[in-house]
Every structure is written in C-alpha cells, then in structure tokens.
Backbone as XML, in Angstrom:
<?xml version="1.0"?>
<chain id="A" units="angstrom">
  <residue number="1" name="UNK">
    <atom name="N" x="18.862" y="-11.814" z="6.295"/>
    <atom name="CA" x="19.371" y="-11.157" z="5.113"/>
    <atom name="C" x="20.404" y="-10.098" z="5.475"/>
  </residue>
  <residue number="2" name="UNK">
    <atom name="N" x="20.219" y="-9.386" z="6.526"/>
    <atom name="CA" x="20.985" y="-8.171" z="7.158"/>
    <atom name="C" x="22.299" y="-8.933" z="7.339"/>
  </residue>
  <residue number="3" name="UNK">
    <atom name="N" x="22.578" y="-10.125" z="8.266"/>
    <atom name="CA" x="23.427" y="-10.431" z="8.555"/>
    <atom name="C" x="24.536" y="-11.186" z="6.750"/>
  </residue>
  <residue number="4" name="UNK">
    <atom name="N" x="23.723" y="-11.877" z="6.121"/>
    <atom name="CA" x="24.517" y="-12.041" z="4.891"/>
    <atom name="C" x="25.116" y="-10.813" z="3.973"/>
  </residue>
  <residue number="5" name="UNK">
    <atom name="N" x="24.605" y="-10.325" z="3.934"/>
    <atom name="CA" x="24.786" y="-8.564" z="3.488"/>
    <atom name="C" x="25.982" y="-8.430" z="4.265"/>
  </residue>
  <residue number="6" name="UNK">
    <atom name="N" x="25.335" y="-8.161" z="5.142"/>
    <atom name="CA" x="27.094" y="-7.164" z="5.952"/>
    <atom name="C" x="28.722" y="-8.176" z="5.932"/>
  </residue>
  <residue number="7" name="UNK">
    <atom name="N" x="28.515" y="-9.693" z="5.960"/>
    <atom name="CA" x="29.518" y="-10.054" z="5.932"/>
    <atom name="C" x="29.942" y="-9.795" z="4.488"/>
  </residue>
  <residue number="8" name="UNK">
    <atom name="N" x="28.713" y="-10.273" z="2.934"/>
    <atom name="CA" x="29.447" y="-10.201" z="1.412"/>
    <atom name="C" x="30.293" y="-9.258" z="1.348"/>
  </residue>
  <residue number="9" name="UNK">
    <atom name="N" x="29.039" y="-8.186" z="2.011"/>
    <atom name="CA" x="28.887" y="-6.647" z="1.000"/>
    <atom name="C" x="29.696" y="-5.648" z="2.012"/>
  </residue>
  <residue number="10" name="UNK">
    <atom name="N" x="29.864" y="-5.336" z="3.290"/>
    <atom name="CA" x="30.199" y="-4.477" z="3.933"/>
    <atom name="C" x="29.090" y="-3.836" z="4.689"/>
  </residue>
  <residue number="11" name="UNK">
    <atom name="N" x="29.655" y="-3.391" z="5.442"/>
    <atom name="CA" x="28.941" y="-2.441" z="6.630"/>
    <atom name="C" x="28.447" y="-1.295" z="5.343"/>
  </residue>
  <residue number="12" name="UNK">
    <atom name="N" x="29.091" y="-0.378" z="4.882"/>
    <atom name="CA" x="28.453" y="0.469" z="4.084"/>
    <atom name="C" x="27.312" y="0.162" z="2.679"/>
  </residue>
  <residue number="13" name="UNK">
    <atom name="N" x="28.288" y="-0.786" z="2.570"/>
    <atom name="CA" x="27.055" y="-1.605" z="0.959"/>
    <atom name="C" x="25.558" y="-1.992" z="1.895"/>
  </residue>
  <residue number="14" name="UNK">
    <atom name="N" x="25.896" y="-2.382" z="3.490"/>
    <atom name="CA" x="24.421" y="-3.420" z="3.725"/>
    <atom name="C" x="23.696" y="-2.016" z="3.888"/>
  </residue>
  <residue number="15" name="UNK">
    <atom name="N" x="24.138" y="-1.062" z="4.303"/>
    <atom name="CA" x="23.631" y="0.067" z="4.433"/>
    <atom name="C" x="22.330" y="0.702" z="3.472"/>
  </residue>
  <residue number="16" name="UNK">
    <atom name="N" x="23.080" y="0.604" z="2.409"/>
    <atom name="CA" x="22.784" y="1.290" z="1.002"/>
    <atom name="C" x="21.601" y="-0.159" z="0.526"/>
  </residue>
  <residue number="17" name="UNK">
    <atom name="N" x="21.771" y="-1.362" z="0.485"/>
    <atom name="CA" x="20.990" y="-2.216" z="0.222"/>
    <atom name="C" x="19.559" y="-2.550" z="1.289"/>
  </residue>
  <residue number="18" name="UNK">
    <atom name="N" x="19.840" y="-2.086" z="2.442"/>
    <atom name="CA" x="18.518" y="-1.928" z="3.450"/>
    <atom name="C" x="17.916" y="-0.361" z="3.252"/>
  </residue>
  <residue number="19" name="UNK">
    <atom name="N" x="18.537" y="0.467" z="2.889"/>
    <atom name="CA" x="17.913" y="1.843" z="2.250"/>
    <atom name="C" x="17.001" y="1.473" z="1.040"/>
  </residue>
  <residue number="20" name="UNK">
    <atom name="N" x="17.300" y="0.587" z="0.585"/>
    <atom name="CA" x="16.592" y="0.406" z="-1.081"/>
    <atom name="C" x="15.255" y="-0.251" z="-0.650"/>
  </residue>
  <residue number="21" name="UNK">
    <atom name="N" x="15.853" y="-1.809" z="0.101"/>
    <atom name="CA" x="14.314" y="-1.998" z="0.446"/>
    <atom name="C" x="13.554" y="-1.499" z="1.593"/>
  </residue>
  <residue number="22" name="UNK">
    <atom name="N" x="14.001" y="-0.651" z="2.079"/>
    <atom name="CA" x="12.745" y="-0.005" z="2.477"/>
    <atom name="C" x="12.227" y="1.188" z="1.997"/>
  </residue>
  <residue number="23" name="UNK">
    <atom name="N" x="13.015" y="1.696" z="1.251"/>
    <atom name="CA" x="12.136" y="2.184" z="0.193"/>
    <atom name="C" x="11.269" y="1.601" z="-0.754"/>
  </residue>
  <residue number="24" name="UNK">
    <atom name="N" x="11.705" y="0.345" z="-1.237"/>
    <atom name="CA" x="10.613" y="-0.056" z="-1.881"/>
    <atom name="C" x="9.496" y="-0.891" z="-1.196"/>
  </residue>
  <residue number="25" name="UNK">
    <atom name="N" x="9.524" y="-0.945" z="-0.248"/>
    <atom name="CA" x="8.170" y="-1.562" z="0.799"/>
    <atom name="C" x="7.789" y="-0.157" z="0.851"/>
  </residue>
  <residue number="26" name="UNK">
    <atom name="N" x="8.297" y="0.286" z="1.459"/>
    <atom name="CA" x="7.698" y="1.566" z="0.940"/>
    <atom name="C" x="6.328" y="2.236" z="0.056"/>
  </residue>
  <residue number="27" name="UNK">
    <atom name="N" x="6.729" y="2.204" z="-1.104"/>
    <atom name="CA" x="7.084" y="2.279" z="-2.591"/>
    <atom name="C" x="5.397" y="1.206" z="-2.374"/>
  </residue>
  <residue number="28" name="UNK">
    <atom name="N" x="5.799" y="0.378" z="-2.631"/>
    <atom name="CA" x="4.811" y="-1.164" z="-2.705"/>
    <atom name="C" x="3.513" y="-0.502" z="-1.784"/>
  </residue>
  <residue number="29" name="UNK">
    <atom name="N" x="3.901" y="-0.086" z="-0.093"/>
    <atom name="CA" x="2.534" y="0.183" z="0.734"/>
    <atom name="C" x="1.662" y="1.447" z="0.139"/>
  </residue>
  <residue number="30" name="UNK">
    <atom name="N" x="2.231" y="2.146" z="-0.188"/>
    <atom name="CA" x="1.639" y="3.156" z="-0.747"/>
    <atom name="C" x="0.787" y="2.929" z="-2.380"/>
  </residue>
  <residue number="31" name="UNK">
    <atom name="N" x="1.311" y="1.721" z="-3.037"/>
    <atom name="CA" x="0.765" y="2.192" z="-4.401"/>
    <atom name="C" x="-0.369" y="0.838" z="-3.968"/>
  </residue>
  <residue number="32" name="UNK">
    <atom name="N" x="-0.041" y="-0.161" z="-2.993"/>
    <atom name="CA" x="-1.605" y="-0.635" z="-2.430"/>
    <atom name="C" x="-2.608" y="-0.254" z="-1.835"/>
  </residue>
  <residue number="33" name="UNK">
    <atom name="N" x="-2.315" y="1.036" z="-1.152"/>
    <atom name="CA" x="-3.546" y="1.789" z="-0.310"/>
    <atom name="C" x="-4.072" y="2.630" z="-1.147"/>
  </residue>
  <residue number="34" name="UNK">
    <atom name="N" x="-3.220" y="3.260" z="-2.184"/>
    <atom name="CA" x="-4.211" y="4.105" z="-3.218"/>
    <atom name="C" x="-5.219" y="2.722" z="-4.383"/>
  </residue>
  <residue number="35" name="UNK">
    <atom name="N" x="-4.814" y="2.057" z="-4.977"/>
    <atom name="CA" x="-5.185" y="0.918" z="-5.450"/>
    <atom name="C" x="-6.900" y="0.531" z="-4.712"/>
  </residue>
  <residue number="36" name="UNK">
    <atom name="N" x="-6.431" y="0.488" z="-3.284"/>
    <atom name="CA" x="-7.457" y="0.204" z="-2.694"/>
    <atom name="C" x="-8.038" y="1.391" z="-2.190"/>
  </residue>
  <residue number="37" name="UNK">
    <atom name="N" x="-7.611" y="2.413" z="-2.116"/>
    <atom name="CA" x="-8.693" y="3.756" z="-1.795"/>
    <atom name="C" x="-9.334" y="4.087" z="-3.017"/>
  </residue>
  <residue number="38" name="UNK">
    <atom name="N" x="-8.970" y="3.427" z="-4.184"/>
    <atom name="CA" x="-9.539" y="3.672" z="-5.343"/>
    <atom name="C" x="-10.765" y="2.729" z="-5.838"/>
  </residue>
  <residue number="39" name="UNK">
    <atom name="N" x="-10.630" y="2.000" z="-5.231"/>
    <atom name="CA" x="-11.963" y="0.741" z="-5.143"/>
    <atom name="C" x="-13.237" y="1.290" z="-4.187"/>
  </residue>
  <residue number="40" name="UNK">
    <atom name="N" x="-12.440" y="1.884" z="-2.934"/>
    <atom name="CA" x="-14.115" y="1.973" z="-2.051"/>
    <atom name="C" x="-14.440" y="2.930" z="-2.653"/>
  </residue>
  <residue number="41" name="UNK">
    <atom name="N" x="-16.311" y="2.761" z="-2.945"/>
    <atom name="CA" x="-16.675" y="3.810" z="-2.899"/>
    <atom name="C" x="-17.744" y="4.092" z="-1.309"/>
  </residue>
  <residue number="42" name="UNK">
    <atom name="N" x="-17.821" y="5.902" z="-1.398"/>
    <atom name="CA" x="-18.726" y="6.039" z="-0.581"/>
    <atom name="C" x="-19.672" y="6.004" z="-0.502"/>
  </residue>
  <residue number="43" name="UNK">
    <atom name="N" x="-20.811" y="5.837" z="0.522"/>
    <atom name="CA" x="-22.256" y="5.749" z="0.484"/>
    <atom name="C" x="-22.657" y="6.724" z="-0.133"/>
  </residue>
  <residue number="44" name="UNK">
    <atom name="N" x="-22.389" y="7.845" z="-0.627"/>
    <atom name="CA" x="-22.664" y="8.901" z="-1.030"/>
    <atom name="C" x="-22.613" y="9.058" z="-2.457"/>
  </residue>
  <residue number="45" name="UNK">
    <atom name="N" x="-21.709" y="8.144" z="-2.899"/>
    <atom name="CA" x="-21.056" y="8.216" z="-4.107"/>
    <atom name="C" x="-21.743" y="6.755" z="-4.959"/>
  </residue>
  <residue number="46" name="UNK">
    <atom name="N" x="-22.536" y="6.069" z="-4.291"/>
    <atom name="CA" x="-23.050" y="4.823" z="-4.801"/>
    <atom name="C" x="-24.280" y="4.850" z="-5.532"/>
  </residue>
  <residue number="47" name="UNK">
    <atom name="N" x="-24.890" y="4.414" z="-6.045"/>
    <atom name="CA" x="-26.062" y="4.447" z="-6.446"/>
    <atom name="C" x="-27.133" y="3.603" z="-5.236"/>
  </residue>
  <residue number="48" name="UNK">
    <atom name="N" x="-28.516" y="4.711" z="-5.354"/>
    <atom name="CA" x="-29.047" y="3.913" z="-4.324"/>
    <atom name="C" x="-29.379" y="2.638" z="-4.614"/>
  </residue>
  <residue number="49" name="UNK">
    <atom name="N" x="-30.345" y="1.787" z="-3.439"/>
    <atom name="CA" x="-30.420" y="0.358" z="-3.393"/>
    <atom name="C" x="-31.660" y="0.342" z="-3.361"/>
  </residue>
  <residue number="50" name="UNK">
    <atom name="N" x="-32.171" y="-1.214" z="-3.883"/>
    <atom name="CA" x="-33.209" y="-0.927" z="-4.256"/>
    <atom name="C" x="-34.238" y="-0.578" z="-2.834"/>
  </residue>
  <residue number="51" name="UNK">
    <atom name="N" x="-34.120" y="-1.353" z="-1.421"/>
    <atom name="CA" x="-34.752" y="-0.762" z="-0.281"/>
    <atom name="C" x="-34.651" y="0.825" z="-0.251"/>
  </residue>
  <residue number="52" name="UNK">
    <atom name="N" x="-33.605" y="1.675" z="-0.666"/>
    <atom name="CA" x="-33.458" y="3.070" z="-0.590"/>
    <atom name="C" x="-34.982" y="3.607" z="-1.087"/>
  </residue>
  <residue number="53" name="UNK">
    <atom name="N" x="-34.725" y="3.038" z="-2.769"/>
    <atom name="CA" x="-35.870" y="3.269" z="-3.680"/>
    <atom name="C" x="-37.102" y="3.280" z="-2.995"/>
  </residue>
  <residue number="54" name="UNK">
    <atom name="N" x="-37.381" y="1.910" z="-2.282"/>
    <atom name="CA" x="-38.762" y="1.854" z="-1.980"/>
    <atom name="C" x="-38.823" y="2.603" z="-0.518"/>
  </residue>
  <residue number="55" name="UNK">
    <atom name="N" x="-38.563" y="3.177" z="-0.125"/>
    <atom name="CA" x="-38.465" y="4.036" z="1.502"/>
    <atom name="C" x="-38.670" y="5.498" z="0.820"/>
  </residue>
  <residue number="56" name="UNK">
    <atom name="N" x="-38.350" y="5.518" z="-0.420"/>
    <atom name="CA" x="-37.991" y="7.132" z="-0.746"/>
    <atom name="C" x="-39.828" y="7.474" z="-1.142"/>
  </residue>
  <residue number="57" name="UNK">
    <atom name="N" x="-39.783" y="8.990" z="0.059"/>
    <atom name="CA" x="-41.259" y="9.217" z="-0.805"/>
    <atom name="C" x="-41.958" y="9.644" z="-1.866"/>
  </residue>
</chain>
C-alpha cells in the first residue's frame, strides 16, 4: 500500500495517509482493550460459586 501511495499521491500525501492509519489502528486497539477490560470481571467483583457457598462456615 506504502509503495502505491507514494507513486499516486506523493512523498508528502503518503505521509499524511500512513499518519491517519495509524492513528486509526490506533484508535481501533484501544477502543478493543477497553471493550474487553470491560467484560472481565474480578474474582472479587463476582458473585460467589456455589463450592464457595458450601466451604463457607
């Protein structure tokens, strides 16, 4: 892709067009790790199980 870029677009345009996407990979890694830091929960934060239950005195 780098190399089609620089011949269309120019040395300065491929510039400005590899700035974008990596900002948006970027952009993308970050709003998947919160996504997914928002799914785990902690052991702490779970409700116990039922083995918990029956161990508890």
């Amino acid at each position: 892709m780098e190399l089609v870029s620089e011949r269309v677009l120019g040395q300065e345009n491929s510039r400005y067009v590899r700035n974008i996407i990596k900002y948006w990979v970027a952009y993308r890694l970050i709003a998947d790790l919160e996504r997914e830091a928002g799914s785990i929960q902690h052991p702490q934060d779970s409700p116990p199980t039922a083995r918990a239950r029956q161990s508890a005195p």
